[in-house]
VONUKOL-910539 format. One record per residue: x, y, z of N, C-alpha, C in turn. Coordinates in pm, 1 decimal. Example, Ala and Ser with C-alpha at 12.3 -4.5 7.8 and 13.67 -1.06 7.14 Angstrom:
2
+----------+----------+----------+----------+----------+----------+----------+----------+----------+
!     n_c1 !     n_c2 !     n_c3 !    ca_c1 !    ca_c2 !    ca_c3 !     c_c1 !     c_c2 !     c_c3 !
+----------+----------+----------+----------+----------+----------+----------+----------+----------+
!   1319.0 !   -569.0 !    780.0 !   1230.0 !   -450.0 !    780.0 !   1320.0 !   -330.0 !    780.0 !
!   1285.0 !   -225.0 !    708.0 !   1367.0 !   -106.0 !    714.0 !   1290.0 !      3.0 !    787.0 !
+----------+----------+----------+----------+----------+----------+----------+----------+----------+
***
This chain:
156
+----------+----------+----------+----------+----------+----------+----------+----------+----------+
!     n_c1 !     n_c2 !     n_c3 !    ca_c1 !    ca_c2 !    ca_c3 !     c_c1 !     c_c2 !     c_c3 !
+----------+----------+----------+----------+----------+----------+----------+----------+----------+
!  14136.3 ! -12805.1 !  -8041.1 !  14071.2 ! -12867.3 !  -8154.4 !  14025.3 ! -12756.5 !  -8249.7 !
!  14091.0 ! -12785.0 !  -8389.0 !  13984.2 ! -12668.4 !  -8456.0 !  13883.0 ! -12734.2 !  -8493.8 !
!  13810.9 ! -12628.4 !  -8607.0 !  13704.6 ! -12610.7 !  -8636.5 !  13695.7 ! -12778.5 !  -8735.9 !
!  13779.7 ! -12780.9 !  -8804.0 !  13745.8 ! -12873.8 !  -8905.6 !  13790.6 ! -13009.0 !  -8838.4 !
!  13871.0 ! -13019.3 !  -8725.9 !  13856.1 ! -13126.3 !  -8648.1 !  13712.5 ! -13137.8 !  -8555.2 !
!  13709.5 ! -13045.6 !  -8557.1 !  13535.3 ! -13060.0 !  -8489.2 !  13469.7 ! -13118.0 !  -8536.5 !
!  13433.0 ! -13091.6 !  -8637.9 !  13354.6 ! -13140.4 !  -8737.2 !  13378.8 ! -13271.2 !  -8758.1 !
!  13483.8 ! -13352.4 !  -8799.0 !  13545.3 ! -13444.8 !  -8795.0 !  13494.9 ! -13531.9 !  -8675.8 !
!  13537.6 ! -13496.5 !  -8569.4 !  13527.6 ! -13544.6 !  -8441.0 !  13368.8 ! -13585.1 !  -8440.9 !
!  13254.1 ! -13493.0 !  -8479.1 !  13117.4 ! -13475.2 !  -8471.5 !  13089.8 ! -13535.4 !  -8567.8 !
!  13100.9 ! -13575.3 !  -8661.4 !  13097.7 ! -13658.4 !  -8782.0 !  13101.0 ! -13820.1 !  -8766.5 !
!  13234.2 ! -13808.3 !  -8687.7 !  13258.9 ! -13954.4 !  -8677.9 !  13187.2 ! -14025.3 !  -8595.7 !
!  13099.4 ! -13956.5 !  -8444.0 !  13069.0 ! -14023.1 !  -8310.0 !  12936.6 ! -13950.4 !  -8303.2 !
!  12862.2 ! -13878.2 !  -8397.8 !  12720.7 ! -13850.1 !  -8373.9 !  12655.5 ! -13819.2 !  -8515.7 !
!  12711.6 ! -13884.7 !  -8631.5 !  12652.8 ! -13879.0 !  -8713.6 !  12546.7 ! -13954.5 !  -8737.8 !
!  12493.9 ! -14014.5 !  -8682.8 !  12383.6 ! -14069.7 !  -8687.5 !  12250.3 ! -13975.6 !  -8631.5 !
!  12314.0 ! -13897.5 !  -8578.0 !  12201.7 ! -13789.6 !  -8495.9 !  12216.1 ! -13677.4 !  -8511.1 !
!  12348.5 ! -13644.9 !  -8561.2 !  12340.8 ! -13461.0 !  -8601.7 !  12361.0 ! -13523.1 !  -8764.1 !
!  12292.1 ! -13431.4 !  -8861.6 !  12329.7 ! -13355.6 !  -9013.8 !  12383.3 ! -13235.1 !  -9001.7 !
!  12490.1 ! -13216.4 !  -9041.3 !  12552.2 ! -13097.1 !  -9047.8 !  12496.2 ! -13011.1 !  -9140.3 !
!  12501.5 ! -12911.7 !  -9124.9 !  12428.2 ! -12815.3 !  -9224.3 !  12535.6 ! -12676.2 !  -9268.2 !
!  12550.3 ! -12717.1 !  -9427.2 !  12625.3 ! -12622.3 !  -9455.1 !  12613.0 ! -12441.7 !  -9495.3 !
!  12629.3 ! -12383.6 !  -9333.6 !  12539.7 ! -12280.6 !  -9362.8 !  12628.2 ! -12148.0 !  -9427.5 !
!  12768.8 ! -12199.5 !  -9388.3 !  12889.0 ! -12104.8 !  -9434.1 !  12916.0 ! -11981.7 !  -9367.6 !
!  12844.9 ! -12010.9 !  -9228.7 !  12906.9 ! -11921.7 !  -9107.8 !  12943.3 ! -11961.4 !  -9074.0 !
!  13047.9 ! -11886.2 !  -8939.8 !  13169.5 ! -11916.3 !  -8903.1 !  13175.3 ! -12035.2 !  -8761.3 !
!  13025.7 ! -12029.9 !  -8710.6 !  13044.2 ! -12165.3 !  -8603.4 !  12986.3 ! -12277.1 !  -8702.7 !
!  12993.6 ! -12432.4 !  -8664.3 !  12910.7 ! -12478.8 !  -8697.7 !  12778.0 ! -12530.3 !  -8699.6 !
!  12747.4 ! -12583.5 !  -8771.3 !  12586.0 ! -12567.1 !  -8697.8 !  12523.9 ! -12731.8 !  -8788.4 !
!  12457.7 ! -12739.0 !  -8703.0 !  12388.6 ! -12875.5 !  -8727.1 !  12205.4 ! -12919.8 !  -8710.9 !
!  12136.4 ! -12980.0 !  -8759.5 !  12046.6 ! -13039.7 !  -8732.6 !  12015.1 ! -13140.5 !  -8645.8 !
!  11927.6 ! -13138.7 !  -8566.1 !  11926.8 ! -13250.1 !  -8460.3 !  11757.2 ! -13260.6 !  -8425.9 !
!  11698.6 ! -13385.6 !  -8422.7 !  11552.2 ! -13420.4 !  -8484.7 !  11483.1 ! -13380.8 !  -8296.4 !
!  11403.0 ! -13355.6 !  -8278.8 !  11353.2 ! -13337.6 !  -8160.9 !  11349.8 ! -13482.6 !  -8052.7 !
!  11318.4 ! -13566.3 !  -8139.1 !  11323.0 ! -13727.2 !  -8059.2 !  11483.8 ! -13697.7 !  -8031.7 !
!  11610.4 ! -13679.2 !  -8107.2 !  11722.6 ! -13728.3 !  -7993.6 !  11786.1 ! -13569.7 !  -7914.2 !
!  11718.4 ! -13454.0 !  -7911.4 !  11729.0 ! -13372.1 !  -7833.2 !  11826.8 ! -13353.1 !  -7701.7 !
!  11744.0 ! -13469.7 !  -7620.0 !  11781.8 ! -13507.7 !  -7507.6 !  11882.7 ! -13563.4 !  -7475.9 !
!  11921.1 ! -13701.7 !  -7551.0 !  11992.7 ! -13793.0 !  -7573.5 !  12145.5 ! -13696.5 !  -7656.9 !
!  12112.8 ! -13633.7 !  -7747.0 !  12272.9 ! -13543.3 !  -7821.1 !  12293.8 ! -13414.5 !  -7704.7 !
!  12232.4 ! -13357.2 !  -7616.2 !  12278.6 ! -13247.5 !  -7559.4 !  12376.9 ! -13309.6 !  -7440.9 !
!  12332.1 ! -13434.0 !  -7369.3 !  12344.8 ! -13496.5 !  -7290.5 !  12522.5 ! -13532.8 !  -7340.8 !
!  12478.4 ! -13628.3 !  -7438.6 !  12598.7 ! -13638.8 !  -7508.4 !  12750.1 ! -13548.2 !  -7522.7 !
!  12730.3 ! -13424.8 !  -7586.9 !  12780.4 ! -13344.9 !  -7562.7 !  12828.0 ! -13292.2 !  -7519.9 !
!  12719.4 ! -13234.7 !  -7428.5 !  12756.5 ! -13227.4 !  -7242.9 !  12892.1 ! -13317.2 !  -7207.2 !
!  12868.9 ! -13440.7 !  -7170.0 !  12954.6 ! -13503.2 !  -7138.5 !  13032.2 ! -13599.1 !  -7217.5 !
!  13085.3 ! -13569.8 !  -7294.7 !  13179.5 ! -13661.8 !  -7400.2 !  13288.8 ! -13559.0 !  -7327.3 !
!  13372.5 ! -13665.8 !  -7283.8 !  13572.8 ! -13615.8 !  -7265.9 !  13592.7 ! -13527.6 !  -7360.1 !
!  13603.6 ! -13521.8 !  -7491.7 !  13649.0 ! -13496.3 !  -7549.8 !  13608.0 ! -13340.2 !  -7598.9 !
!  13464.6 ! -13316.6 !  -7578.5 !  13404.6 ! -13185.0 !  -7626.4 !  13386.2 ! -13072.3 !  -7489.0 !
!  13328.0 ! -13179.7 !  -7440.8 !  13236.4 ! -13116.8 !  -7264.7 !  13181.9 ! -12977.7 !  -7323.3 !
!  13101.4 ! -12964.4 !  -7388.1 !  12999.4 ! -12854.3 !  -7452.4 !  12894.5 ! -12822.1 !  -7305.4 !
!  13002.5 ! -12763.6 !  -7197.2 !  12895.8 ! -12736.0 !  -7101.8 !  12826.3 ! -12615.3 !  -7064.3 !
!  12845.0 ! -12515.2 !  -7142.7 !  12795.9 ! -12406.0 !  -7142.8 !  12691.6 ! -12397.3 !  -7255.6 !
!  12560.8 ! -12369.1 !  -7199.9 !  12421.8 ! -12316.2 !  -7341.5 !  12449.6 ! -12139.4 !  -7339.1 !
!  12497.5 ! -12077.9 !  -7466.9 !  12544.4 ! -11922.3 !  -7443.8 !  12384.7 ! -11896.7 !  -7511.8 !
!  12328.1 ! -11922.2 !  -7603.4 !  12170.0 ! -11885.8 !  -7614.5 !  12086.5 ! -12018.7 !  -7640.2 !
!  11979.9 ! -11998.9 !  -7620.1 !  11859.4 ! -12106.5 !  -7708.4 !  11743.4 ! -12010.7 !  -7751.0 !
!  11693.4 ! -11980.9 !  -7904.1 !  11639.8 ! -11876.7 !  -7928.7 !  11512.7 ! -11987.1 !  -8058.2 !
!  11432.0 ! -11941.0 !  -8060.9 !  11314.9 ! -11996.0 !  -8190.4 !  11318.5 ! -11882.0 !  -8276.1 !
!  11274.3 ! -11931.5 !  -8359.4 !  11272.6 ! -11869.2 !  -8497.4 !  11150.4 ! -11990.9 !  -8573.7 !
!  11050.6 ! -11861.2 !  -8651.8 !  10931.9 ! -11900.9 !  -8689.1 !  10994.8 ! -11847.9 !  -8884.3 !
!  11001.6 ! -11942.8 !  -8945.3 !  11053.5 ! -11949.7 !  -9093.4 !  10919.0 ! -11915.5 !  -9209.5 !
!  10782.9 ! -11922.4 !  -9145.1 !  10697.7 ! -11896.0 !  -9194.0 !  10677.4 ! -12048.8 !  -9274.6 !
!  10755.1 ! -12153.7 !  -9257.4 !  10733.3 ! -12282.7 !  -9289.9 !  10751.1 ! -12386.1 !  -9203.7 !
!  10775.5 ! -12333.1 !  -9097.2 !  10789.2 ! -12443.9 !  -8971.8 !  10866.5 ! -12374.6 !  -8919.1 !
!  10865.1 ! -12442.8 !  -8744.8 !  10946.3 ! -12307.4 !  -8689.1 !  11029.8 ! -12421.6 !  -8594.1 !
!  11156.8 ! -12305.1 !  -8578.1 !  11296.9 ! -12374.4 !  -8536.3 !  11301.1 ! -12340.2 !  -8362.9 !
!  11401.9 ! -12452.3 !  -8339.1 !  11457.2 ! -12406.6 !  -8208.1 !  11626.0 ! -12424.3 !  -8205.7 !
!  11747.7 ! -12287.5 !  -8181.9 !  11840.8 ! -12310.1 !  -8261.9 !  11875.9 ! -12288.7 !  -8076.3 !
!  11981.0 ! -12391.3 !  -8091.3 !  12101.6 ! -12379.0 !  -7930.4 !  12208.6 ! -12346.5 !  -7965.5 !
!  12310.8 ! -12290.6 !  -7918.5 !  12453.9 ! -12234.4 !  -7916.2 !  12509.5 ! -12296.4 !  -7800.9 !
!  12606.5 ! -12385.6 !  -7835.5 !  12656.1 ! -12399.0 !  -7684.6 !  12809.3 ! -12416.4 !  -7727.6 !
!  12866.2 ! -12404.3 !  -7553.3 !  13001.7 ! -12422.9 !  -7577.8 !  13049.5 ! -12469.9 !  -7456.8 !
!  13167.0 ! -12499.1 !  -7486.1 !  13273.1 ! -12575.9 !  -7415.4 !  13381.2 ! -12470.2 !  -7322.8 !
!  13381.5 ! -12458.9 !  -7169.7 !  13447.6 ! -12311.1 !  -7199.9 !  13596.0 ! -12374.7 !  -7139.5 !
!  13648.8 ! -12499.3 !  -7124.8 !  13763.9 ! -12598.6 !  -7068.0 !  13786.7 ! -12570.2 !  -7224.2 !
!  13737.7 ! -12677.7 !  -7320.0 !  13826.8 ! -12718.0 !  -7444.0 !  13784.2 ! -12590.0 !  -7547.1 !
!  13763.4 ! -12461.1 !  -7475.6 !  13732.7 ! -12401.5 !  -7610.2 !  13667.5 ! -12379.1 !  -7739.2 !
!  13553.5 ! -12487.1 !  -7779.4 !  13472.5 ! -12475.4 !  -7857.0 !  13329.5 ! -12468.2 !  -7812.4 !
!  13296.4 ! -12426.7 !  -7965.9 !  13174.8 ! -12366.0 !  -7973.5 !  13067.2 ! -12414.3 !  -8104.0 !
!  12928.7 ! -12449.9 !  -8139.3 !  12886.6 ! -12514.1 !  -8215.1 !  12685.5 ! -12456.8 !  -8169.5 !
!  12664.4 ! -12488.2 !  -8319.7 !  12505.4 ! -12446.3 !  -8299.2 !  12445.3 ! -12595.7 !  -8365.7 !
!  12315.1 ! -12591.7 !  -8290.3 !  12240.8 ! -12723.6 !  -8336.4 !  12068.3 ! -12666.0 !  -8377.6 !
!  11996.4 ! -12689.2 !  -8448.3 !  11842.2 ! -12666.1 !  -8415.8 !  11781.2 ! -12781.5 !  -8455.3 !
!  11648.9 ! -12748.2 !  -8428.9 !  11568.2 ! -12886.6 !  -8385.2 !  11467.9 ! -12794.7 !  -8486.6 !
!  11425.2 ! -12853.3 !  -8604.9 !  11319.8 ! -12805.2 !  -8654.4 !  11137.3 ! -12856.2 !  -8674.4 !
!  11081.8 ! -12813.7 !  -8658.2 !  10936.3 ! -12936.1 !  -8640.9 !  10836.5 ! -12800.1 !  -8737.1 !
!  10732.8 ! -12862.2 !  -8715.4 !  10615.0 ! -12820.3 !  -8804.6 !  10512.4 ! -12738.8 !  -8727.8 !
!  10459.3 ! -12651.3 !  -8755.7 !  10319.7 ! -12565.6 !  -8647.7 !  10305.9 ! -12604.0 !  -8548.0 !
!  10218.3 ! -12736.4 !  -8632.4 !  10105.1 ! -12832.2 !  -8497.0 !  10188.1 ! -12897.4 !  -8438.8 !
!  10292.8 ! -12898.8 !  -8419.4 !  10394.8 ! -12976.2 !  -8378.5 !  10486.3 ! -12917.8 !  -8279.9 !
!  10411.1 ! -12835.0 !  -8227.5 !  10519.1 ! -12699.0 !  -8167.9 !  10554.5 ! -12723.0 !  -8033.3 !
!  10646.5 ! -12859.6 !  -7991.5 !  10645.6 ! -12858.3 !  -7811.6 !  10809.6 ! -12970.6 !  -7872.3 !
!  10855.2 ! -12918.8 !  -7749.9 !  11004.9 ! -12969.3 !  -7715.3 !  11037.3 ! -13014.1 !  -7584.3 !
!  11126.3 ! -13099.3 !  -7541.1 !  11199.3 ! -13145.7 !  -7427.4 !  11240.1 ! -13001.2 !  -7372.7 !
!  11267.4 ! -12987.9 !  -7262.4 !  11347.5 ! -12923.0 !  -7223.5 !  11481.1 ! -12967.1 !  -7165.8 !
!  11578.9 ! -12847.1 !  -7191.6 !  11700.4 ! -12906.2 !  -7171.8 !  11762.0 ! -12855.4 !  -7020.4 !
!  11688.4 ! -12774.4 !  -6964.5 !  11720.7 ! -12717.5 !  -6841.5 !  11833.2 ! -12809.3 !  -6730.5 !
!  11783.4 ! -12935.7 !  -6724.0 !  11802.1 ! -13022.7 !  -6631.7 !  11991.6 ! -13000.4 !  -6705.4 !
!  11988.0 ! -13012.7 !  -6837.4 !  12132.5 ! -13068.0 !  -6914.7 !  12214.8 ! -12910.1 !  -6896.0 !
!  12142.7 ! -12781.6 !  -6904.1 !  12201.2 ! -12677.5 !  -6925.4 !  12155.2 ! -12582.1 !  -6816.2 !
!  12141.0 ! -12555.0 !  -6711.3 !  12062.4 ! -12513.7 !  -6586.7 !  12035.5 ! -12317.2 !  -6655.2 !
!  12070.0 ! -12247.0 !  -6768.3 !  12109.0 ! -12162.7 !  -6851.3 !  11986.7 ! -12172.6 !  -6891.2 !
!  11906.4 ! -12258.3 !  -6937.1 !  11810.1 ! -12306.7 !  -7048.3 !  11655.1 ! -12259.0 !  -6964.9 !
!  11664.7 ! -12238.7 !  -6861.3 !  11561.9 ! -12185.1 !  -6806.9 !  11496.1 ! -12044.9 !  -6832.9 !
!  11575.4 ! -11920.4 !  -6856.4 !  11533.8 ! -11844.2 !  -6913.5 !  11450.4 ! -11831.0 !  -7079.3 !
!  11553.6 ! -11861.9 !  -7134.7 !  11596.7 ! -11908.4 !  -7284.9 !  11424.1 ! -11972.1 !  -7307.8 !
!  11420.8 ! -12064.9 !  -7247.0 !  11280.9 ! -12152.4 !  -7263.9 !  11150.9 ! -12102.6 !  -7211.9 !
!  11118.6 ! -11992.7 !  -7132.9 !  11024.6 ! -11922.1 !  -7108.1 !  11021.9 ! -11832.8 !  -7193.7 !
!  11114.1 ! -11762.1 !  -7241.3 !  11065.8 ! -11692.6 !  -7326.2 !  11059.9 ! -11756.0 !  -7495.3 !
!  11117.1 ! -11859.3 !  -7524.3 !  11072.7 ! -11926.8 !  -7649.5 !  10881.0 ! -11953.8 !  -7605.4 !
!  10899.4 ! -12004.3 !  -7530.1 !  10724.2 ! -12045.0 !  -7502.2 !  10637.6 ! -11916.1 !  -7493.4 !
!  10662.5 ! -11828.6 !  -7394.1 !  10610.0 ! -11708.2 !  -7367.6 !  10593.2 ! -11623.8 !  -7563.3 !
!  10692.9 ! -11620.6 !  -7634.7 !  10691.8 ! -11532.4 !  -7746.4 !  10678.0 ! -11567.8 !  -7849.8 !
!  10651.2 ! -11718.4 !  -7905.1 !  10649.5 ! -11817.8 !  -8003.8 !  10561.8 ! -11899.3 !  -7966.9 !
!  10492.0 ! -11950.0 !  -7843.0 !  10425.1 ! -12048.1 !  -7802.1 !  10462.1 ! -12204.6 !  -7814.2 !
!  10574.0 ! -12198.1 !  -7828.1 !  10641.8 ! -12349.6 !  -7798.1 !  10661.9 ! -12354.9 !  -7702.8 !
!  10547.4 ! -12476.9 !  -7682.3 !  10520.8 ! -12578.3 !  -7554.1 !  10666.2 ! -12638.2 !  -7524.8 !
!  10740.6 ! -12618.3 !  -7382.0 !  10851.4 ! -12692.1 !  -7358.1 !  10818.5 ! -12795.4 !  -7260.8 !
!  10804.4 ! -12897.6 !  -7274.3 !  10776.7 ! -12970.9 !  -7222.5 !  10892.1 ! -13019.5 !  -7075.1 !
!  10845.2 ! -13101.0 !  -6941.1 !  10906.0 ! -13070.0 !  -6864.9 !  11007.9 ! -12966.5 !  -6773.3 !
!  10955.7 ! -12840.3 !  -6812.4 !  11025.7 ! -12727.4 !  -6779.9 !  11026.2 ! -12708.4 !  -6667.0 !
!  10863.1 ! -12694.4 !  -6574.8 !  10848.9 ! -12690.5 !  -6456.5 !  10803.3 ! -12514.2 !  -6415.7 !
!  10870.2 ! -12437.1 !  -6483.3 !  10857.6 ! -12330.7 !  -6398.6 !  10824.3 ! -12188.0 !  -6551.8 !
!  10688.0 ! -12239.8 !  -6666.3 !  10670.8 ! -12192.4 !  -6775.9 !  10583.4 ! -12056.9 !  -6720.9 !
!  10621.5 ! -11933.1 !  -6672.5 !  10588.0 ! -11820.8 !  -6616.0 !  10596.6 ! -11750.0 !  -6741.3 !
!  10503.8 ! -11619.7 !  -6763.4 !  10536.2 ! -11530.9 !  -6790.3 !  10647.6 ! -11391.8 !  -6730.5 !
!  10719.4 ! -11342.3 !  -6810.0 !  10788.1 ! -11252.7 !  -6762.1 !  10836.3 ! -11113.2 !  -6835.4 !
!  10817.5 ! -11174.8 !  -6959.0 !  10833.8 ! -11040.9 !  -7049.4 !  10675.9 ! -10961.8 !  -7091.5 !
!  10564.8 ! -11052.0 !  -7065.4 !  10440.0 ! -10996.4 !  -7138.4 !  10345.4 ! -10992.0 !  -6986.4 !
!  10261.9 ! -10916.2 !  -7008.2 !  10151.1 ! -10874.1 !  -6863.9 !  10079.3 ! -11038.7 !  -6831.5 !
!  10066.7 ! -11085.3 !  -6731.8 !  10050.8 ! -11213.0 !  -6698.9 !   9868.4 ! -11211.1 !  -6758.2 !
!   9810.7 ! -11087.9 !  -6790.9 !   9679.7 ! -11108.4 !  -6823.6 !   9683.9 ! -11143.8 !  -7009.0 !
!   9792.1 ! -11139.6 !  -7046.1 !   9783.2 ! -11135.7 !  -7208.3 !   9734.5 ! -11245.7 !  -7248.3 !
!   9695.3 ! -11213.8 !  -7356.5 !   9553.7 ! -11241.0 !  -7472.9 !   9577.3 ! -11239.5 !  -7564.4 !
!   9668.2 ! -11162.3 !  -7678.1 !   9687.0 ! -11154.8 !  -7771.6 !   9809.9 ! -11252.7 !  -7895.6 !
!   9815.5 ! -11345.5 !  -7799.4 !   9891.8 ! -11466.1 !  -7951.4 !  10037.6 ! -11466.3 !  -7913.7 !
!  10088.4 ! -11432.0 !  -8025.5 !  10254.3 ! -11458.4 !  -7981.3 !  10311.0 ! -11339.0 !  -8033.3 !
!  10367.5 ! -11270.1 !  -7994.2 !  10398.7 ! -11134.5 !  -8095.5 !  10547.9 ! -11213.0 !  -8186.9 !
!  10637.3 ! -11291.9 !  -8181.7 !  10738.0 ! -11319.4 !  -8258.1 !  10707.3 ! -11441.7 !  -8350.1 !
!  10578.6 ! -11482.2 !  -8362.0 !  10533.1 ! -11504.1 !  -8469.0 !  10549.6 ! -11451.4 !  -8594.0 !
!  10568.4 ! -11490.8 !  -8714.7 !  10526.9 ! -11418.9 !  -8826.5 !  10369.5 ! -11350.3 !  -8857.7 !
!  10293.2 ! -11479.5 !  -8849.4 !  10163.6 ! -11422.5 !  -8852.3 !  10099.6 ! -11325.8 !  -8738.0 !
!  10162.0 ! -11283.2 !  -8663.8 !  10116.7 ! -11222.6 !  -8487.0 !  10058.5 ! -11077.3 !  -8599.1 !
!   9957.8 ! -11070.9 !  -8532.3 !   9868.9 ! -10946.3 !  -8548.0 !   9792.8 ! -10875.5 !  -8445.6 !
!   9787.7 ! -10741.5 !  -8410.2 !   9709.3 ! -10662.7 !  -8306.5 !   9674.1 ! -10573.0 !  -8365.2 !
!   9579.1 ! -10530.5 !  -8323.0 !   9488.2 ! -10402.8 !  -8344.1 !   9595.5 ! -10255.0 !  -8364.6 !
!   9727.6 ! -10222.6 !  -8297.5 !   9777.5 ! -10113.7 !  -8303.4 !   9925.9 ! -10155.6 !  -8315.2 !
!   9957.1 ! -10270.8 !  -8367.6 !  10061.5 ! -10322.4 !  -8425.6 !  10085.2 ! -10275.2 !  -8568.0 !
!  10225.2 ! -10230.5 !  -8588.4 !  10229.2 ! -10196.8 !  -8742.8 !  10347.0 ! -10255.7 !  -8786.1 !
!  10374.3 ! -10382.7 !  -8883.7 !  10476.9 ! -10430.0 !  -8905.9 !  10579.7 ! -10380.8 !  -9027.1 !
!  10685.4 ! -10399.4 !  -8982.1 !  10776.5 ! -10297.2 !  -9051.4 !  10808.6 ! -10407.4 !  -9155.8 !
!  10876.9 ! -10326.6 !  -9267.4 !  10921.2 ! -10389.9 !  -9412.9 !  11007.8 ! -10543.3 !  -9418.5 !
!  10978.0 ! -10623.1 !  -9404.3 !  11084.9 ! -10720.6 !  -9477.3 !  11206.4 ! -10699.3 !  -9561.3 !
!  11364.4 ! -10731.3 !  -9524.1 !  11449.7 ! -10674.2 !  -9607.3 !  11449.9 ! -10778.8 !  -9692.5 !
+----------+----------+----------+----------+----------+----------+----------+----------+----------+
***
C-alpha cells in the first residue's frame, strides 16, 4: 500500500476519528481527540488491512499552548508506517494508556509522565527512572521548567 493509498484507506474507514493533518512530512500524521484514543489504536492495531502493530515511539511535546502526545506506529507484516497525536490543554494533562494495545508503550509512558507530568492513566507501573526517586523540582521538558542552576539555551 502506498502512502496516498493510506491515506485513502484512513480517510475512508476512520474519518470520523482521525483529521489528517497536513504537515508535509514524509509519514503521515493525524489528529486523534483523547476520548477515541483507545478505541483508534485498537482499531488499527487490528484492522486486516493495516495491522499497525508495532508503537516505534510515543513522545509529548509541550507547544507552550497546550501540550501534545504524538505516537508513531507501524505495521511491520504490511509495511506501513503513520503518526497520530492527541492534543489537550494544561489542566487537562492525563491520557489512557495504550500499553495494554502496544506492550512498547510502557516505557514511552513513564517517561512522558516522569518529564512532562502527564498523568497516564491506567498504566499501572508510573515509576520513576530517569530522575532521583526523591525529585522535587517540576518537569524539566516543560517549557516553563525552571531551577536554580538551570540555564536555558537559545530558541532557534
Amino acid at each position: 500500500m502506498t502512502k496516498d493509498e493510506l491515506k485513502n484507506y484512513i480517510d475512508t474507514h476512520y474519518q470520523e476519528k482521525m483529521k489528517f493533518l497536513d504537515t508535509g512530512r514524509f509519514d503521515l500524521m493525524y489528529e486523534v481527540t483523547k476520548e477515541n484514543l483507545l478505541e483508534i489504536s485498537k482499531a488499527l492495531r487490528d484492522d486486516e488491512n493495516l495491522k499497525f502493530d508495532f508503537l516505534c515511539c510515543l513522545s509529548g511535546s509541550d507547544t507552550r499552548e497546550h501540550f501534545e502526545v504524538i505516537y508513531s506506529i507501524a505495521s511491520v507484516t504490511k509495511r506501513l508506517r503513520l503518526d497520530f497525536k492527541i492534543v489537550f490543554p494544561y489542566d487537562q494533562a492525563e491520557i489512557d494508556s495504550v500499553q495494554d494495545i502496544w506492550p512498547a508503550a510502557n516505557w514511552y509512558e513513564r517517561e512522558t509522565w516522569e518529564l512532562f507530568g502527564i498523568q497516564i492513566k491506567n498504566h499501572g507501573n508510573l515509576k520513576r527512572f530517569l530522575l532521583p526517586d526523591e525529585w522535587d523540582q517540576g518537569y524539566p521538558m516543560r517549557k516553563d521548567w525552571d531551577a536554580p542552576d538551570f540555564v536555558r539555551m537559545p530558541e532557534l
